[in-house]
N, C-alpha and C positions, 0 to 999 in steps of 0.2 A: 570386568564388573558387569552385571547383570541388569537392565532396564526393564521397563515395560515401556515401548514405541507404536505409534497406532501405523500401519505398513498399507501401503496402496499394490500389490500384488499385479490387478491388473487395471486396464482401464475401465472405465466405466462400470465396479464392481465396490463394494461397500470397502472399509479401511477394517482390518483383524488388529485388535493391539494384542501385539506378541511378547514374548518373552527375550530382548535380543541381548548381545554381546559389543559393550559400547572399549574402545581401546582406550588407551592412557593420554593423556592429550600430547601430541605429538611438539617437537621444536616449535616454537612459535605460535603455539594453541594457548585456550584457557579450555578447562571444561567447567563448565553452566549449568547447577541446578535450576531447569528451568521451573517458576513459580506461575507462569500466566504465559498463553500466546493465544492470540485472535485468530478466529478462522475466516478468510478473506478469499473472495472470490477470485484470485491467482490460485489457492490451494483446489476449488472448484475447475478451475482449468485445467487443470495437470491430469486430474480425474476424468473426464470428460474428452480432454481432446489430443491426437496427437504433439507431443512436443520432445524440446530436445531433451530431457528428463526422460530417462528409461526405467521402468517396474522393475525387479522392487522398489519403493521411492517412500523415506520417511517424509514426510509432509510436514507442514507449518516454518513460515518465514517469520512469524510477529510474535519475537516471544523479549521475554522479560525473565529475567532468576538473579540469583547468587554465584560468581565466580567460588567452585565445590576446589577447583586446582591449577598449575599452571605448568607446562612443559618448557622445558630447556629455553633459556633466552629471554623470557616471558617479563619485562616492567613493566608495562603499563596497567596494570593492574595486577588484583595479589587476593589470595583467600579470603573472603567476606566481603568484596566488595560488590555492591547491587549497582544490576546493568542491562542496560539495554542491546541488542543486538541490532546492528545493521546487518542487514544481510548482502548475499553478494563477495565482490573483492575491492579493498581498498586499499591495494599497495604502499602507496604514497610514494612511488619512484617512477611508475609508467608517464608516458607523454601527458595522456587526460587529466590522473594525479596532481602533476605538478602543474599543470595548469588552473588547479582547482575544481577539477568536475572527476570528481571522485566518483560519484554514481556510474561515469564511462568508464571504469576503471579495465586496464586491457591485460589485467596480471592471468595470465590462466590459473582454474579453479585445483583446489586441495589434489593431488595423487593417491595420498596415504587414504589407506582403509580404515574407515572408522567405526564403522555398525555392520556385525555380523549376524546375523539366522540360520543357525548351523555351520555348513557349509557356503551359504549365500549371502553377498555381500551387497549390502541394502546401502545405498544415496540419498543422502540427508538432501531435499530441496534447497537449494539456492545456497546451500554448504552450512546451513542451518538446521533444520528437521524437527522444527520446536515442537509439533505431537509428542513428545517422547519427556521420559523425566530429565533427563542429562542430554548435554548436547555438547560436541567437540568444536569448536570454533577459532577461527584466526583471531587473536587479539587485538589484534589491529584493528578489527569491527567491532570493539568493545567502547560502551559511553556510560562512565559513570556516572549515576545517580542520587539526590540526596538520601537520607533516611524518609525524609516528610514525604518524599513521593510515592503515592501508593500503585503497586507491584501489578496489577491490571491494565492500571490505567496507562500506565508508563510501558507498558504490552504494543497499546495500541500506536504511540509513537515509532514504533519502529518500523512501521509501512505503512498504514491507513491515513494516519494524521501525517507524519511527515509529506506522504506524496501529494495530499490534499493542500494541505498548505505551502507548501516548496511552489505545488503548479502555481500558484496566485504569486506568490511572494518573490521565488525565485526564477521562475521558467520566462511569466508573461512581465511580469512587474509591475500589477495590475496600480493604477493609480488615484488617489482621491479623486470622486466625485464621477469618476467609469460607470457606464454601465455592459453590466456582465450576465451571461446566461450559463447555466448549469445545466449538462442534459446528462441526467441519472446521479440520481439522490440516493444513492447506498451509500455504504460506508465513509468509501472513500468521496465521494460526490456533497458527503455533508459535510465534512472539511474542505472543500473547494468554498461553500457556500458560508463557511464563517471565516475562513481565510479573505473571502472578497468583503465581506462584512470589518474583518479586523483593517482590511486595506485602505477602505472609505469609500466602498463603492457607492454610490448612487441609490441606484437600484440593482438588486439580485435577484435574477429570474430564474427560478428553480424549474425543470423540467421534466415528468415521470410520467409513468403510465398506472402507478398506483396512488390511491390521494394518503394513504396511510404514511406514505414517503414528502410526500409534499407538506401535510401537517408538519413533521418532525423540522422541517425543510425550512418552516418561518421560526419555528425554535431555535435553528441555527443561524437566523440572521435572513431568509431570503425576504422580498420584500415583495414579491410575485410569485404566482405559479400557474404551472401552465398543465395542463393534461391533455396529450395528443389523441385522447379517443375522445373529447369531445373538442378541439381546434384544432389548427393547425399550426404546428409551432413556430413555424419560419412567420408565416403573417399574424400573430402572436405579437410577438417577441416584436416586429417593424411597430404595431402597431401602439405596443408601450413606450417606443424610442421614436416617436415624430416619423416612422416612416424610412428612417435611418437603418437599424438595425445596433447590436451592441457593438461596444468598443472590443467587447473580448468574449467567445464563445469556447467552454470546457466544455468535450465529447468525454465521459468515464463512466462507459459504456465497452465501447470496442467492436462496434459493428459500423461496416462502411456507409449504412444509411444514415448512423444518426452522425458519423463523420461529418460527409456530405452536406446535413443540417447545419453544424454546429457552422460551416462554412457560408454559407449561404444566408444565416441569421448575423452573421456578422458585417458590421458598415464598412464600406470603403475605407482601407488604409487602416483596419482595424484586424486581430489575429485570432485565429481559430486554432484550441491547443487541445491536443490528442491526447491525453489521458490513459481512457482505456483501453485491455490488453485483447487486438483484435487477436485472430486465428491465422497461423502463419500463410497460410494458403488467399488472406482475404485479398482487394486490391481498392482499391478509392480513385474514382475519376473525377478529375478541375477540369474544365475545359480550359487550355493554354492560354488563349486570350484574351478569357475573364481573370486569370489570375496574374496576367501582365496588367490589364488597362485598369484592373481595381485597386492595386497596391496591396493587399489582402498577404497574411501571413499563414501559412497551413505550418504547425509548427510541432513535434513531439516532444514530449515531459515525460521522461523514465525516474522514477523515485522522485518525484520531485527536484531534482537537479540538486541533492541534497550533498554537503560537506559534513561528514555525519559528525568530529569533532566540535564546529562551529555552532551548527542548524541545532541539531538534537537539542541540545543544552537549551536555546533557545526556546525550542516551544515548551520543555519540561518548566522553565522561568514562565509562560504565557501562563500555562498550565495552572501553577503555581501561585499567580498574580490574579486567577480569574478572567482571565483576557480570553483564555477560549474552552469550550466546552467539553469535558472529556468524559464527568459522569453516563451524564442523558447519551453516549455513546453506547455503552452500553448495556444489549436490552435483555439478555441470557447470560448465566452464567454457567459450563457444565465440567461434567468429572471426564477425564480421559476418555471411561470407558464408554462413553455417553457421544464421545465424536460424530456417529453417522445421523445424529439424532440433531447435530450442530451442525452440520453438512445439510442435510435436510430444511431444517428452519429459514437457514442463508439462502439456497437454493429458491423457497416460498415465499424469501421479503420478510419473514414475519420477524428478521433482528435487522435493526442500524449493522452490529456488531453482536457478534457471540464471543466467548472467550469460555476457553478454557482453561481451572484451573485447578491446581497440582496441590493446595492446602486449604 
């Protein structure tokens, strides 16, 4: 069967949507008309910088469609059913699995070839590659969806909001009456800040170097902000909390400086949670016995520590109930062919969330 997939070739060079050759979904797949997938700054990463992802590489992890068909073995879902995509592997047999933290999941990724370009065989990101109309995927990462849920919105659950909310909800276990800081209000940094909002925090200190991010930033619940080109955010942040600091600092971002921050604004016996996806090469220094005599928790959140059976269903209910915000998420919406033009805006801040979509 024939697609149109937008292909990352090389790095640091714009995405060609081509013409490619998608296979039949293998034992254990569904294939996924996909209707909507968000373009997220992980997809920015892949482009930009080396990782374990090699060129040719379909892009897009946050997508949303219609189960098109199902290979060999396949119940848990069936043609027509609307879904959400976790990405990644979710066995549900490995050690992590069964312990519940699915997001660790230690199954190694798909073997079967699934997207070809002639003779070239093209890697769907994260064994997803939602750029594309169809997508081959493990069933197992499949979460059904109501009819009432609209097919964008329901996009964004699949990484942005899950990881944003899982870090509050499930990583830190942020508690009534907290105070918490945010440092980097994008996508995913506005769901950390209405996750801390839906938790009961206190005060949420939203932290950016753009105010256009910080406005959006009290839309989501923050209750401060802070812009480090004209403070400084560590005495900032002390300075709203009696001189304390917060109970809980999110870094989702991914650079060791604003790590370090998110460390250092946080109070004794209080936890600093790593978020964003630094550059494999990066490194972050504690000094040993500040991080013994302080109590202090330096702590990382991959997907939000998400159980994608359990969690998913849940925010699509918040969703649903009005409890959190998924419209005002997003600020663009584009056509396939329009990707680098969605790539670009993201890149410039000028979307919360872009999304592309397929009708």
């Amino acid at each position: 069967m024939r697609i149109k997939a937008a292909v990352l070739w090389e790095r640091r060079t714009p995405l060609r949507v081509e013409d490619v050759e998608i296979a039949d979904p293998a034992p254990g797949e569904a294939r996924v008309k996909i209707l909507a997938s968000g373009v997220c700054h992980s997809d920015l990463h892949h482009i930009r910088r080396e990782t374990a992802f090699v060129p040719p590489l379909v892009l897009g992890h946050e997508g949303a469609g219609v189960v098109e068909s199902v290979g060999e073995g396949v119940t848990r879902v069936q043609p027509g059913d609307r879904v959400i995509i976790a990405f990644g592997q979710k066995c549900g047999t490995c050690y992590f699995c069964l312990r519940g933290e699915h997001h660790l999941c230690a199954a190694p990724g798909p073997s079967n070839v699934r997207l070809r370009h002639g003779d070239q065989v093209l890697t769907p990101l994260l064994a997803v590659g939602s750029f594309a109309e169809y997508a081959n995927v493990d069933a197992r990462n499949l979460v059904k969806i109501p009819d009432e849920m609209p097919i964008d919105r329901a996009a964004l659950i699949a990484c942005g909001v899950t990881t944003g909310l899982g870090a509050v909800i499930k990583t830190a276990r942020v508690e009534p009456g907290s105070n918490v800081a945010v440092i980097g209000v994008g996508g995913v940094g506005l769901n950390v800040v209405q996750g801390a909002a839906l938790a009961g925090a206190t005060r949420v200190i939203a932290i950016d170097l753009v105010d256009r991010k910080l406005e959006m930033a009290r839309e989501f619940g923050a209750t401060h902000t802070i812009n480090p080109n004209r403070e400084d955010p560590i005495e900032a942040v002390r300075s709203l909390t009696g001189g304390w600091g917060v109970d809980y600092a999110f870094e989702v971002i991914g650079h060791p400086a604003t790590i370090r921050q998110a460390y250092d604004m946080t109070r004794k016996g209080g936890k600093a949670v790593v978020v964003g996806l630094a550059d494999g090469a990066d490194e972050v220094s504690i000094p040993a016995q500040d991080l013994m005599r302080s109590g202090k928790s330096l702590v990382g959140c991959f997907y939000g520590s998400v159980s994608p059976y359990q969690d998913i269903p849940r925010y699509v209910d918040l969703y649903l109930n009005r409890r959190i915000k998924l419209d005002e998420l997003i600020s663009r919406r584009f056509a396939l062919d329009e990707i680098n033009e969605a790539i670009r805006a993201l890149d410039a801040g000028e979307v919360a969330r872009g999304v592309i979509v397929f009708e």
